[in-house]
MARFISE-397061 format. One line per 3 residues: number of its first residue (from 1); their letters; for each residue z, x, y of C-alpha. Coordinates in steps of 0.1 Angstrom, whole numbers. Each point is the difference from the previous one (the first is absolute). Layout:
# residues N
NUM> a> Z:X:Y  ...
This chain:
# residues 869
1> xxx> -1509:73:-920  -13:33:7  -13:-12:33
4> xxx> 26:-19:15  13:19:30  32:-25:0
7> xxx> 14:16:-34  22:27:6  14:8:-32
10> xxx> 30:14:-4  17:5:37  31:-9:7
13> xxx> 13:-37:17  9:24:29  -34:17:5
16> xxx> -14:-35:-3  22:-12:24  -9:27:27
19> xxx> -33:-6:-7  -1:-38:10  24:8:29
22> xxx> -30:24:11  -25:-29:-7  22:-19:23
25> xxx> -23:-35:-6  13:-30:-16  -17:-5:-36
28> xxx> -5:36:-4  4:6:-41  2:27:-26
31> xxx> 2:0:-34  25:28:-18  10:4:-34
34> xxx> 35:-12:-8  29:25:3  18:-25:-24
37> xxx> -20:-14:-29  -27:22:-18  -39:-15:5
40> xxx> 15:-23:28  -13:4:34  16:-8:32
43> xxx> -18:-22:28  13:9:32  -10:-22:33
46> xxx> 11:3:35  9:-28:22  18:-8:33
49> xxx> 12:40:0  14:-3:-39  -12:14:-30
52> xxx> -1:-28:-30  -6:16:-32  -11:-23:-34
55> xxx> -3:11:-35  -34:0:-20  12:-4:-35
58> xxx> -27:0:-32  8:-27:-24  -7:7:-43
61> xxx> -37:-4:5  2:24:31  -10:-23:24
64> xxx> 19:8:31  18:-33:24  24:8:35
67> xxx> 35:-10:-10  31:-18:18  -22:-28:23
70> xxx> 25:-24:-1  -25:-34:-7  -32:13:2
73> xxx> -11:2:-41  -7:34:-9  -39:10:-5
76> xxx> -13:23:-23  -27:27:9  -17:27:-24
79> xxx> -4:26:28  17:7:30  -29:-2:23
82> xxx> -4:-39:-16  37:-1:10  -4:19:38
85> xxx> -30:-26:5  21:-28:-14  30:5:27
88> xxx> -22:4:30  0:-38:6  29:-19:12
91> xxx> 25:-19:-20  3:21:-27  41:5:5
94> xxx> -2:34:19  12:-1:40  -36:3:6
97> xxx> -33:9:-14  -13:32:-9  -22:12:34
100> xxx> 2:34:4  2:29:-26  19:29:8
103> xxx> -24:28:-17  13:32:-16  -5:31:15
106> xxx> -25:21:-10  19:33:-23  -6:31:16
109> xxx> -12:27:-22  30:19:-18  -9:39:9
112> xxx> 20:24:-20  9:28:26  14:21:-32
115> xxx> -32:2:-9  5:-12:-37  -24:-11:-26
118> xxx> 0:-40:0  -26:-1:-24  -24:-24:15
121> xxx> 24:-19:9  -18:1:40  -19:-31:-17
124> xxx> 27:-22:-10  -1:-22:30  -27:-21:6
127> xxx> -11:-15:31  8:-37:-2  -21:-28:22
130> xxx> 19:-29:19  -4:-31:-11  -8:-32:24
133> xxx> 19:-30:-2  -17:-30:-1  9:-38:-3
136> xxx> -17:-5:-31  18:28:-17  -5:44:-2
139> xxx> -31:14:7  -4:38:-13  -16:23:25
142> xxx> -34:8:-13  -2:28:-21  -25:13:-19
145> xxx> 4:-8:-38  -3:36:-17  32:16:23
148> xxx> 20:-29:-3  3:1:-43  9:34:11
151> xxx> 26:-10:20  11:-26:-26  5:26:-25
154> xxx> 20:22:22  19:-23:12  5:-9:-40
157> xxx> 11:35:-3  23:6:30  21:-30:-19
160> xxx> 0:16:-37  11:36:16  34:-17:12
163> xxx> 6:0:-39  -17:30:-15  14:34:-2
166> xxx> -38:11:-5  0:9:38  -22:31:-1
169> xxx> -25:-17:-21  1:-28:27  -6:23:29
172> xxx> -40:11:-19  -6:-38:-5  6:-14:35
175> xxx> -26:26:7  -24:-12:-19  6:-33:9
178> xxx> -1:8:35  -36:19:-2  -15:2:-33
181> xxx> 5:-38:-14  -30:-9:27  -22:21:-22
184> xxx> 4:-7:-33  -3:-40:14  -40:13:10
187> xxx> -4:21:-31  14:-35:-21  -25:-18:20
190> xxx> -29:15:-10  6:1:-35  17:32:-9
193> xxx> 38:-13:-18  10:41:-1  23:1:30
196> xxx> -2:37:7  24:-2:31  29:-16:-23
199> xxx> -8:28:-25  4:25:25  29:-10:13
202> xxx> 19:-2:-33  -9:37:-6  12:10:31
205> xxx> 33:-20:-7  3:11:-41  -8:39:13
208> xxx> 39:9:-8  2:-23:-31  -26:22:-17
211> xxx> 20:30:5  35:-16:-10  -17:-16:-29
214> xxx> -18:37:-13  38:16:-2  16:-32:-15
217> xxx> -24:-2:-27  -1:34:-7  37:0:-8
220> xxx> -3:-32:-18  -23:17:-24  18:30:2
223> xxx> 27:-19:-14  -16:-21:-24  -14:34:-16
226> xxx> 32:13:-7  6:-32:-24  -34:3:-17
229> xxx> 1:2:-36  -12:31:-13  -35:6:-3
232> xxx> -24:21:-24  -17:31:16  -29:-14:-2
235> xxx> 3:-35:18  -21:-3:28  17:-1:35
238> xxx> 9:-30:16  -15:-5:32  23:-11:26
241> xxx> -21:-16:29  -29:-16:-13  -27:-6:23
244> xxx> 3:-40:11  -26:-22:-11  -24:-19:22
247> xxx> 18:-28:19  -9:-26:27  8:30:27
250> xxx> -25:22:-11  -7:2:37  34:22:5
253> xxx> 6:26:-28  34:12:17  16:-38:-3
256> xxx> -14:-6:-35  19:33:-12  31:-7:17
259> xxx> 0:-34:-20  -6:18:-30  31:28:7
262> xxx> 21:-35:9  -15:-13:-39  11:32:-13
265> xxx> 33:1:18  9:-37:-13  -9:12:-34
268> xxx> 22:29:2  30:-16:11  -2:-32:-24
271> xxx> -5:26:-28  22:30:6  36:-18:-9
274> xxx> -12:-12:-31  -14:37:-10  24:18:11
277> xxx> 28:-29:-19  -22:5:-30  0:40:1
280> xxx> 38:2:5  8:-23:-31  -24:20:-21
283> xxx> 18:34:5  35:-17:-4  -12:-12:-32
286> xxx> -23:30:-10  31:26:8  33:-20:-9
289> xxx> 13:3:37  27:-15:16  -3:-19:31
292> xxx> 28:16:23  21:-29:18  -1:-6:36
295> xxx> 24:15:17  11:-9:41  -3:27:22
298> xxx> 31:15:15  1:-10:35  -10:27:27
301> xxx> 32:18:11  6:-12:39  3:37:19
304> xxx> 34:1:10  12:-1:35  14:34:18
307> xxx> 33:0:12  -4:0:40  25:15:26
310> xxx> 0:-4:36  20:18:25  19:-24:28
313> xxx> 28:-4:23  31:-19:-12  22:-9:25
316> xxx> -5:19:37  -8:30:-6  6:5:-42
319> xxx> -29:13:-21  -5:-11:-34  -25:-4:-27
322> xxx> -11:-32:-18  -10:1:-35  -17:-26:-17
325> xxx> -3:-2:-37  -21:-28:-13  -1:8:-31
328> xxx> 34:-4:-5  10:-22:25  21:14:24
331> xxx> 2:17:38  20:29:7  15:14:31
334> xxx> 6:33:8  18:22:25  -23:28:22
337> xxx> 12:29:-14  19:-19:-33  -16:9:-39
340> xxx> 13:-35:-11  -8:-33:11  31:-16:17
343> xxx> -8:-31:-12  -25:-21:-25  -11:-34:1
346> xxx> -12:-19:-29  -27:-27:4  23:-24:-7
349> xxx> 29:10:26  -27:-3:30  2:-32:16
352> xxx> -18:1:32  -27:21:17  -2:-7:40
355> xxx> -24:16:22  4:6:35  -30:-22:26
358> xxx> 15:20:29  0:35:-17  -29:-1:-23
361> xxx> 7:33:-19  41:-14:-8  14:-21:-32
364> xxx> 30:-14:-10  7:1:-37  31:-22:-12
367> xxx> 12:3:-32  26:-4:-30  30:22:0
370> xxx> 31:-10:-12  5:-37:-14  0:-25:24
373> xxx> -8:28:29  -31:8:17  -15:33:16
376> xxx> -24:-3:30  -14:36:10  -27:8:27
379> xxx> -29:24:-3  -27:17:23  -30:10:-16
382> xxx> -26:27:15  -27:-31:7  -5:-34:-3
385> xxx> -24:7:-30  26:23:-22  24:-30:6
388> xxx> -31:-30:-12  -4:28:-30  36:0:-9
391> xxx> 1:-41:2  -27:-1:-22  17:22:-25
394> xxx> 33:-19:-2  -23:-32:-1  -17:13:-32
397> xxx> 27:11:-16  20:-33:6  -32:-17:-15
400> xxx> -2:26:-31  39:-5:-9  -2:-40:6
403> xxx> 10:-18:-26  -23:-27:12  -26:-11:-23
406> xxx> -23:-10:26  -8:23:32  9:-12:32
409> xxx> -22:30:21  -31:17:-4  -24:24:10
412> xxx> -33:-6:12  -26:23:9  -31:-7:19
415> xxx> -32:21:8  -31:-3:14  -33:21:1
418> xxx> -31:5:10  -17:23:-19  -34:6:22
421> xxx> -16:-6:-35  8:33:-16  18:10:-26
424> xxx> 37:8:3  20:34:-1  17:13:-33
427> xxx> 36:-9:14  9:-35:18  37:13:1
430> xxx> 7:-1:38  -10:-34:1  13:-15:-29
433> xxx> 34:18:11  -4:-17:33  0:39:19
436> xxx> -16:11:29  -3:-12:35  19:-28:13
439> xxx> 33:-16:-13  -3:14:-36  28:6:-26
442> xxx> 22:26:-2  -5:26:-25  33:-6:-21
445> xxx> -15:-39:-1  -37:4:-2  -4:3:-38
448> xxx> 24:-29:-7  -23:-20:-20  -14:-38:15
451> xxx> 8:-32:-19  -33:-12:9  -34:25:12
454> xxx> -24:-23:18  -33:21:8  -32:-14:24
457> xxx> -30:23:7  -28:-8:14  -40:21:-3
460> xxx> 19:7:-32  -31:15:-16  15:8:-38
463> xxx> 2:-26:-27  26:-26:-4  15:12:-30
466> xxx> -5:36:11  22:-6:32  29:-23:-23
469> xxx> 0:33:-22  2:23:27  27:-16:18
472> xxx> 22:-5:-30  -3:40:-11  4:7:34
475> xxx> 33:-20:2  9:13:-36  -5:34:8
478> xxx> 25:-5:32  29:-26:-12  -4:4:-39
481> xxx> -4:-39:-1  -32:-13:-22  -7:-31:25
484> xxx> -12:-31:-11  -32:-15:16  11:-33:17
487> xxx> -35:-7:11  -33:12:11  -21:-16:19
490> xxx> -34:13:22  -26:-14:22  -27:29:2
493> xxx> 18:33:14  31:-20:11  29:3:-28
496> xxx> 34:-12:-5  25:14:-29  32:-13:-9
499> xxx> 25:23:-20  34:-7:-11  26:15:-23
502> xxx> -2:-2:-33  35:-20:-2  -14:-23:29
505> xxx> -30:-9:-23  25:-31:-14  8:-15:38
508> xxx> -35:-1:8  -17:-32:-5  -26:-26:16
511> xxx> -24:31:12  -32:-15:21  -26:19:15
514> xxx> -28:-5:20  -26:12:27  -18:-12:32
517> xxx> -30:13:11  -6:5:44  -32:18:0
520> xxx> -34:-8:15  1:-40:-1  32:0:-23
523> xxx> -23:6:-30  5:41:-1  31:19:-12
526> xxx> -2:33:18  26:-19:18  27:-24:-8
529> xxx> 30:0:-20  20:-3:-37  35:-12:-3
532> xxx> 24:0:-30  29:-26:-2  27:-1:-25
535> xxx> 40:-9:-3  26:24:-8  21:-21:-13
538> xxx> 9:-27:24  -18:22:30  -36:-8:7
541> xxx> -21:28:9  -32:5:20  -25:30:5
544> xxx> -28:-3:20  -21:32:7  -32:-7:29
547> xxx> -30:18:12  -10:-19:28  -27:8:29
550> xxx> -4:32:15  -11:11:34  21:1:35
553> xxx> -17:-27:13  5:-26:-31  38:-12:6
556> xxx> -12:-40:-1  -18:8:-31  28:14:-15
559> xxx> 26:-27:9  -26:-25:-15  -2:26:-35
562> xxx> 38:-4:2  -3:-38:3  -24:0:-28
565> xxx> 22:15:-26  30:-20:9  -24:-29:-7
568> xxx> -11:6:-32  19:26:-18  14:-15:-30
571> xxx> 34:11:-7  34:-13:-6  11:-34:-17
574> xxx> -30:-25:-2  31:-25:12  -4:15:30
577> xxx> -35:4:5  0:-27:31  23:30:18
580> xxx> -12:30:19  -2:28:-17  26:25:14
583> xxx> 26:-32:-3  -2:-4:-38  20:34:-11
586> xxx> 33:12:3  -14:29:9  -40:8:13
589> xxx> -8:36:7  -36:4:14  -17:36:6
592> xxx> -35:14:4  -25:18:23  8:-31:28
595> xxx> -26:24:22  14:-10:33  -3:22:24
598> xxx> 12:14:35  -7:-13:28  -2:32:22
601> xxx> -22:28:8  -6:24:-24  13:30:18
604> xxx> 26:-20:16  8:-5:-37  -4:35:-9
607> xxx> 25:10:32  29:-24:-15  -3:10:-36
610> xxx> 0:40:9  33:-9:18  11:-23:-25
613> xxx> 2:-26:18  -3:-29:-27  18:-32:23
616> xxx> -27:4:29  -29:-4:-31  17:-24:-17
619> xxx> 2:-25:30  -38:3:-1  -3:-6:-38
622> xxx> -21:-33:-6  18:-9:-29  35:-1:20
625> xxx> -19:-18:28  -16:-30:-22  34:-1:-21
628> xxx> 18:-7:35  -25:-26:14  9:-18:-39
631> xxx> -38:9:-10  8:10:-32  31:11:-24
634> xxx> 23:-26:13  37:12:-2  -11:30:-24
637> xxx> 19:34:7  -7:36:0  22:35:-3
640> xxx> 0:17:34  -35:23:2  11:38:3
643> xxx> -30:19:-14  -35:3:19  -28:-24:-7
646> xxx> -14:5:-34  -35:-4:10  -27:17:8
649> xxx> 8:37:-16  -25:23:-6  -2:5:-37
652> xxx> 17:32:-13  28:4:27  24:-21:18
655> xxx> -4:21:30  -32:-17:13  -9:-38:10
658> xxx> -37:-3:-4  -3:-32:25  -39:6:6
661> xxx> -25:-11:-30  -34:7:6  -23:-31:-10
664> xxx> -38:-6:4  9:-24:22  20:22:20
667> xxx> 38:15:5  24:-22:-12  35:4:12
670> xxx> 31:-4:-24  30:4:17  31:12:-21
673> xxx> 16:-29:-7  29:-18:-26  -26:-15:-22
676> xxx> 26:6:-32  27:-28:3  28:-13:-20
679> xxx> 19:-32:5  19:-22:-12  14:-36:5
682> xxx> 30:-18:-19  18:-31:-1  32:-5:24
685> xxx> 32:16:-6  -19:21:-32  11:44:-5
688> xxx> -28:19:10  9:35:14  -32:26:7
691> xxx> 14:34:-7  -28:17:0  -38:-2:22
694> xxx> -25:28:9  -30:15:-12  -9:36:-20
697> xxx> -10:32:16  -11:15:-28  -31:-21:-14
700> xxx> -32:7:17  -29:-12:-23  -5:-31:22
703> xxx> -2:-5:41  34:-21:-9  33:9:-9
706> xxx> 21:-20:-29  29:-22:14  30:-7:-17
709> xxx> 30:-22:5  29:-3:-21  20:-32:-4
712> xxx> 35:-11:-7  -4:-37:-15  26:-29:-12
715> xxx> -8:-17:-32  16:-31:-12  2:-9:-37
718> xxx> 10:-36:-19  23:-13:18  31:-8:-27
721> xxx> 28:-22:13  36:13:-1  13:-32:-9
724> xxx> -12:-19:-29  -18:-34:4  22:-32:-3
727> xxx> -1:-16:-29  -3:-38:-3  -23:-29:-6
730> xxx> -3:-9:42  -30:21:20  6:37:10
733> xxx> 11:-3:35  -22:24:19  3:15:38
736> xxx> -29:-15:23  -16:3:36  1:-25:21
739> xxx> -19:4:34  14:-10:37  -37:4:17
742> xxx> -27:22:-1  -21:10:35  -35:19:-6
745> xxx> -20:11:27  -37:8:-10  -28:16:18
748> xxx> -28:-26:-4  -21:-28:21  -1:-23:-30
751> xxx> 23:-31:6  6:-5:-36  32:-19:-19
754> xxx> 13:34:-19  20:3:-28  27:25:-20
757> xxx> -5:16:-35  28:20:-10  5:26:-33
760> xxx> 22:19:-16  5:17:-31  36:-17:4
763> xxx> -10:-36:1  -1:-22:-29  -18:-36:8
766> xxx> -10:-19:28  19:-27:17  -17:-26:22
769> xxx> 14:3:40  33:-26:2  19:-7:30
772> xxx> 36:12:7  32:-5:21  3:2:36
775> xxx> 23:32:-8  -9:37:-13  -1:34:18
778> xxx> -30:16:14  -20:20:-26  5:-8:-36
781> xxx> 27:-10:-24  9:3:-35  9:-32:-23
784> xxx> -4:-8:-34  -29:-21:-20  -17:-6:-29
787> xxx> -24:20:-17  -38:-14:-1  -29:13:-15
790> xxx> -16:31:9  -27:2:24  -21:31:17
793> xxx> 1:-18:39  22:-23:17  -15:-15:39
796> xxx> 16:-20:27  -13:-31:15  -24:-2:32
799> xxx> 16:18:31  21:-27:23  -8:18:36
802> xxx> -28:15:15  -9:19:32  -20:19:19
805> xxx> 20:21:27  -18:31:-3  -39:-1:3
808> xxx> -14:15:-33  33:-7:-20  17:-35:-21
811> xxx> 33:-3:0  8:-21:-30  36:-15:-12
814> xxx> 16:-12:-30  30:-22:-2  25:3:-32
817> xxx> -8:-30:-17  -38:13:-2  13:32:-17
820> xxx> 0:2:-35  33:12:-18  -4:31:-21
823> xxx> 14:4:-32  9:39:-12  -3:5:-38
826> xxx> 38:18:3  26:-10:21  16:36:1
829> xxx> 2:11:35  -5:37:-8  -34:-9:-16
832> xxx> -16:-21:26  11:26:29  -28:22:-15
835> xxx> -26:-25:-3  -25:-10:30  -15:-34:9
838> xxx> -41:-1:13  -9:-25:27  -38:-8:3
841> xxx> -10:-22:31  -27:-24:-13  -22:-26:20
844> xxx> 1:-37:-18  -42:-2:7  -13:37:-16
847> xxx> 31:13:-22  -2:29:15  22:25:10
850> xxx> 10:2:42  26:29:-9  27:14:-24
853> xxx> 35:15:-1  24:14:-27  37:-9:9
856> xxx> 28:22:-24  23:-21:-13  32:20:7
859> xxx> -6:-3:39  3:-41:-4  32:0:-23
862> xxx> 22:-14:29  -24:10:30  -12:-16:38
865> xxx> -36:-11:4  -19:32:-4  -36:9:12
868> xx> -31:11:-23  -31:18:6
């Protein structure tokens, strides 16, 4: 397998695709692994200009047969080179035989123009022969026996580090598999079992463990002391670390007493409750005590919100002062030049709060004053930000005086960092407070506390639980909140922390992490990404924080890092696991050190930025140029970029861009660029308003700068009908959708009968396609019909028309009666206008996916055909 030059693992059906377009020759093949079905592979053969693709599916016994040959019987194969060798004679069932493979490209090497430690991880590749085909089956390239069990092995361990958050350790072992198995093999050979190499390596690798292990177990005896019994003057001492005895690695006297301190450690731990049990009943029985009850701590007193003022114009040319109170609930208005307010409004009286698009610093607040009577009155503040700080104000206290059990808004807050691997300064207050540069809060909002704090850093160098404690004191220290740790999760110096509330802690459920690794062959973790999911509620959330390749010159290898992650981070509702990733949340916010760059010269760069000239660098900005060719973060969105690149500062200032760094290979240029990003994508007709993005000028311990954006978010909770169900013995009549047509156009040369899957959280069973009347408006429509069972995926029958107008691109067509009719769990209107339907495009022959779409459910309520990207 390791020699097959046809096997491409996991690229996508539209690199393959490109790839036998390029081979241009009928019977060109690859073989891909299957974007649908785990351990499935994807056979993919060109013919007469068309791409036909063919699952490889293992049976129980693992014995792998090409599926949907209509009438040829299915024949089994226990490698896929017995399979390739099988399939390259005719009538077999494919459109032709396998002639000519399509070989993989050879990976370039993965240099790390920051410079950072990799850890070995240079070796992670290996150099794989091409295979020849031949017509009695696959003949390996010759290779000489000793190097190829070393490429066995690391080939073994590039598929166990997918799965193992032992990364570091991995990154020492791919080393030694890479130069130092070869060695031990000889020494084996002639008689001498030791394996000196191995034993070095594990030193190397256990270095840091001896030192963690030292300071744990000295504590753990420290502790185990302090329960003791008593003891006579003149006992002798216990020693505490005995010298090991002899052991079958007598060879290595650093590993056989680091499995001695991991003996002692066990032995500790197993004994120390059962002392320290023991000891505490003793002195309750020896002393007559009393065991005090448990009492709950009081909650931590929430630091209570200023009241704000701001000065505007009422009317033409009236001053007057707005004062808001949310503490009490109410907003007063006062008179330039008046002591007492001429008017208050209480929470409840306010009814509306309008601002102005043509006059962005202007609102119009209407409001309650007499029975049956209401006021509408204009103001003007200062700037458009005093007026976004008063919103937020009369938003949170509308919220804080609700007498809604469930929130319908909340606040999120995301950051990213890189932290140039040092440690950080005393005070993160300017970025957890979202001040600074750029569009940043107001200072009567910026200490209004966040539903939600979700933290990414990357060349974090501190511990994991250091960092979680850090942040939380930090944030403690600032809002008075104790925050609750969502999750935490890490993938070497790259970190993601979720905080929430403490009175959130109860609406979060179904929290799923997990990490990706895009280093040197996909193997290392220096870079990559970790994501958190969860629901609030009835809201699905994503975070996804990245570190993905550096250098000016790497913007393919970065789209492909991108690619990667949406691949095979796994997040979100395993229901939804066929989907793409930034389709299966409500909302997905994704943030990191991106690292693209500029595409200008550095003075040229320099020029702009001392002018402040951000819109002539940002048309140059590689991430805004890939996102525009549809390269990568597909109908994502960012805040409006008002602050100066965040990389490369010279450390200790934010005065200075260091863009030279002086290597032994030579100068290597880093141009100031955006490399700190924050986006975000959500489903159709979903709240999402951005009110704050920018970046700190105030902490220099790293050649970045912290960014911060601040999000206003719409949560749903369960849904709870206004009219009770109807009772009787007949079936629950519930609202449905029925289909008209559907048209997809997708970019592929595949010729392939496709099919529709459709979910929702809203559906309740599946119902097989049926035909209907002649008559119906375009789009859907709503009608009643019985409940059926539930089910997780409801699909349509084969498309009914196919074509092939635009070179490169299917257009594909299904008729009503091929549609299936979807059943919502509720019939209430109100609920299903906040739900959303997903589309998946899937060809009959592979199962795989040809492209997606999420469709809101409120647009279709009584709408034309609409169209979907």
């Amino acid at each position: 397998m390791a020699a097959a030059s046809w096997y491409h693992r996991d690229i996508s059906r539209v690199v393959a695709e490109e790839l036998l377009a390029k081979a241009g020759r009928d019977g060109c093949f690859l073989v891909r692994d299957s974007e649908s079905v785990s351990g499935a592979y994807a056979l993919c053969l060109l013919f007469q200009r068309h791409v036909h693709t063919y699952r490889i599916l293992p049976d129980d016994e693992g014995l792998l047969s090409v599926q949907t040959i209509q009438g040829i019987q299915a024949k089994c194969f226990r490698t896929l080179p017995d399979l390739i060798g099988a399939y390259q004679q005719p009538n077999n069932g494919l459109v032709t035989p396998l002639l000519y493979p399509v070989a993989r490209a050879r990976p370039a090497a993965d240099d790390d123009s920051d410079g950072e430690d990799v850890r070995g991880g240079g070796h992670a590749a290996s150099v794989v022969s091409a295979g020849v085909a031949g017509a009695g089956g696959w003949v390996s390239a010759p290779l000489p026996g000793r190097p190829h069990i070393s490429q066995q092995l690391h080939q073994r361990l590039q598929e166990q580090v997918h799965s193992s958050p032992a990364s570091d350790f991995t990154g020492f072992m791919a080393e030694y598999l890479s130069h130092h198995l070869q060695l031990d093999l000889e020494a084996l050979r002639h008689g001498h079992p030791q394996l000196r190499h191995l034993s070095t390596a594990l030193v190397t690798a256990c270095r840091g463990l001896h030192r963690r292990i030292d300071f744990t177990l000295a504590g753990l005896e420290t502790l185990a002391r302090v329960f003791d019994p008593p003891v006579s003057p003149h006992s002798p001492v216990r020693e505490q670390v005995r010298r090991p005895p002899q052991s079958f690695l007598a060879s290595d006297p650093d590993l056989e007493l680091l499995l001695h301190k991991i003996s002692t450690v066990n032995h500790l731990l197993s004994s120390l409750e059962k002392k320290v049990l023991k000891s505490l009943q003793e002195t309750v029985s020896r002393h007559n005590l009393a065991l005090p009850g448990a009492a709950a701590a009081p909650p931590p007193a929430t630091k209570p919100l200023a009241v704000q003022s701001f000065e505007v114009k009422a009317g033409k040319s009236q001053r007057a002062t707005l004062t808001v109170d949310v503490e009490v609930g109410t907003v007063a208005i006062t008179k330039k030049g008046s002591g007492a307010p001429e008017e208050t409004i209480p929470h409840d009286k306010i009814l509306q709060l309008i601002k102005y698009q043509s006059e962005q610093s202007k609102v119009r607040l209407v409001y309650d004053r007499e029975p049956q009577r209401s006021l509408t009155r204009d103001f003007v503040f200062p700037s458009a930000r005093k007026r976004e700080a008063f919103c937020q104000l009369l938003q949170l206290m509308k919220i804080q005086h609700s007498n809604l059990d469930e929130p319908d808004l909340i606040s999120v807050y995301v950051g990213t960092w890189n932290m140039g691997s040092t440690p950080p300064p005393r005070s993160l207050a300017s970025w957890l407070t979202s001040r600074g540069l750029g569009h940043t809060q107001d200072e009567t909002t910026a200490c209004i506390p966040h539903d939600i704090y979700v933290v990414g850093t990357q060349e974090n160098s501190l511990g994991d639980r250091e960092w979680v404690e850090f942040l939380r004191a930090s944030l403690k220290t600032l809002m008075a909140i104790d925050y609750r740790v969502v999750a935490l999760q890490c993938l070497w110096s790259i970190k993601i922390v979720v905080l929430v509330k403490p009175e959130h802690e109860r609406r979060i459920s179904h929290v799923h992490t997990s990490s990706v690794k895009t280093g040197i062959a996909n193997t290392l973790g220096n870079k990559g990404a970790v994501g958190v999911s969860f629901l609030f509620n009835g809201t699905s959330f994503g975070f996804v924080n990245c570190h993905l390749a550096s250098g000016s010159e790497k913007t393919h290898r970065r789209n492909q890092n991108y690619s990667d992650i949406v691949r095979s981070l796994v997040l979100g509702d395993k229901r939804l696991g066929a989907f793409d990733l930034t389709l299966r949340f409500t909302h997905l916010f994704w943030f990191g050190d991106l690292n693209y760059r500029l595409d200008m010269d550095v003075q040229d760069i320099l020029a702009h930025l001392t002018k402040k000239e951000f819109e002539a660098l940002l048309v140059v900005d590689q991430l805004n140029l890939e996102r525009e060719k549809n390269k990568v973060f597909l109908r994502f969105r960012e805040g409006d970029i008002s602050f100066p690149p965040t990389y490369r500062y010279e450390r200790g200032t934010r005065d200075t861009y260091m863009w030279q760094k002086f290597k032994p290979t030579g100068v290597r240029i880093n141009v100031p660029s955006w490399c700190d990003r924050i986006l975000w994508k959500s489903h159709p007709e979903t709240h999402v308003v951005c009110n704050s993005y920018g970046c700190t000028d105030d902490i220099v311990t790293s050649d970045h700068s912290p960014v911060f954006a601040t999000f206003e978010v719409g949560v749903t909770s369960q849904f709870v009908p206004k009219k009770p169900p109807a009772s009787g013995s007949g079936p629950e009549p519930l609202a449905c959708i029925e289909w008209e047509n559907i048209e997809v156009i997708v970019k592929t040369t595949s010729r392939s009968k496709c099919y529709i899957e459709f979910h929702s959280y809203c559906l309740e069973g599946e119902v097989a396609p049926r035909a209907r009347g002649a008559g119906g408006s375009a789009g859907p429509s709503w009608s009643c019909a019985p409940r059926f069972p539930p089910s997780e995926a409801q699909r349509s029958g084969e498309n009914t028309s196919q074509s092939c107008d635009i070179p490169g691109f299917l257009k594909l067509g299904w008729s009503a009666k091929h549609l299936p009719v979807l059943n919502p769990i509720l019939p209430d209107l109100e609920y299903l206008g906040d739900q959303h339907l997903l589309l998946s495009i899937k060809g009959v022959e592979s199962c795989e996916s040809y492209g997606e779409c999420c469709i809101a459910m409120r647009s279709m309520i009584g709408s034309m055909a609409q169209q979907f990207e």
